[in-house]
C-alpha angles and dihedrals in degrees: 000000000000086000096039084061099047090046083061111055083031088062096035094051087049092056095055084052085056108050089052086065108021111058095208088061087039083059101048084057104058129089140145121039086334086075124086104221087213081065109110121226138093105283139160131212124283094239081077076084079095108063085057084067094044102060098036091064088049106052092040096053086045080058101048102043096053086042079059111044107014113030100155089065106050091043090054090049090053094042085056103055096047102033083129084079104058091181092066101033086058086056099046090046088050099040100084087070092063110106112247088260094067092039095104092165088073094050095045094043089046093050090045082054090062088051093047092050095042099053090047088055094054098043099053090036114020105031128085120206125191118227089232099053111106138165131202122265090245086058090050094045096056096039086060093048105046093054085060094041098048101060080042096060092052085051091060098034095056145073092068112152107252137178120252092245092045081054096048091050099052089049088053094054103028097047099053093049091051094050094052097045089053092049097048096035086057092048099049093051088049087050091052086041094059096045077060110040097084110044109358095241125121122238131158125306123234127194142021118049093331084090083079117032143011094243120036089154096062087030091058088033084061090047091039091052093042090054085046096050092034081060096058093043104219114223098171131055095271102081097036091052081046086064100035090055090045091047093051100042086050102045093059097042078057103052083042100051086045089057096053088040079063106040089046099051134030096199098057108124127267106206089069123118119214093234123327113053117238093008112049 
């Protein structure tokens, strides 16, 4: 199962490499108002958005509940599954005799909960989805699988034995990034959301941190996710491939979405980065 994971964000950060230098891959990879609808291949609309949510709120709360009252299960169900890697499965076994302070996956899968709840409620509420917005199979696929495999991943990257200053640390710095990313990721939306809510047409987004970049919302998921993996805190390569694929998948979203802003409006400004103010 370790390997299986790290099968997983390894391929998935090969196919945003890829789509980058292959166009039928480029094309897999677009949705939204960044695909053209004359485009050919099996897609679903973009509402779908929703079912991502859905199942991530689920699946992380599964997880949370049986990490709460009933560790020794799910330990020994984990244990199972990956009894090849005798390194983790000793600190899985062993986990259920840290005290509830050094604990960091409850923290982390707790704080990925939030996320998960959060971005339900604004797809089904704040979001506004054309009915022409679509986005390829492939897309959809891997939107439903990574919101199983990254709680997964916390699962497998955590129960390490920590000191309580260590602890302390990680939640000084983790916390804080989650909790920013969250804020300015759901006012941006809600910013995108209003442009939409009168006639369905895009035009430019003000405010925020729109001022700066294209795209604050991929910009505050990669600080959310970095809190979220700092918590953990990953000392394997799961959670560091995890980032590096969101990083990646994002980052280009981001260029792309800053090229059609462009092309769409002439009016768009210029002094906008992509992502990163100051830098892309």
């Amino acid at each position: 199962m370790s390997t299986l994971t790290i099968a997983y964000w390894t391929i998935g950060c090969v196919s945003v490499i890829l789509s980058l230098i292959v166009p039928q891959f480029e094309e897999m990879s677009l949705y939204g108002k960044l695909r053209d609808p004359k485009q050919i291949g099996l897609t679903v609309p973009k509402s779908w958005f929703t079912h991502f949510y859905v199942i991530a709120v689920s699946w992380s709360f599964l997880l949370l509940i049986a990490s709460i009252y009933d560790k020794n299960l799910i330990m020994e169900g984990i244990h199972f599954a990956i009894s090849e890697d005798s390194l983790i499965g000793i600190h899985l076994c062993t986990r259920t005799h840290l005290t509830e302070d050094r604990q960091t996956d409850l923290v982390a899968l707790a704080l990925f909960a939030v996320h998960a709840c959060r971005r339900l409620y604004e797809s089904v509420f704040l979001s506004v989805y054309s009915t022409a917005a679509r986005m390829h199979i492939s897309g959809y696929i891997i939107g439903t699988t990574f919101y199983v495999a990254a709680p997964w991943t916390i699962i497998m990257d955590s129960g390490f034995l920590l000191e309580k200053s260590m602890t302390s640390f990680i939640y000084v710095i983790g916390i804080p990034l989650f909790v920013i990313g969250s804020w300015k990721q759901h006012e941006a939306h809600a910013i995108l959301a209003k442009l939409r809510e009168r006639n369905n047409e895009y035009r430019i987004p003000n405010g925020g941190w729109f001022s700066y970049v294209s795209s604050p919302h991929y910009l505050s998921e990669i600080l959310l996710y970095a809190g979220l993996v700092f918590v953990v805190p990953f000392r394997s390569f799961r959670s560091g491939f995890m980032l590096l694929f969101i990083v990646l998948n994002l980052y280009t979203s981001a260029l792309r979405t800053h090229r059609w802003y462009h092309l769409k409006f002439e009016a768009y400004p210029k002094s906008r980065y992509a992502i990163l103010p100051y830098i892309v």
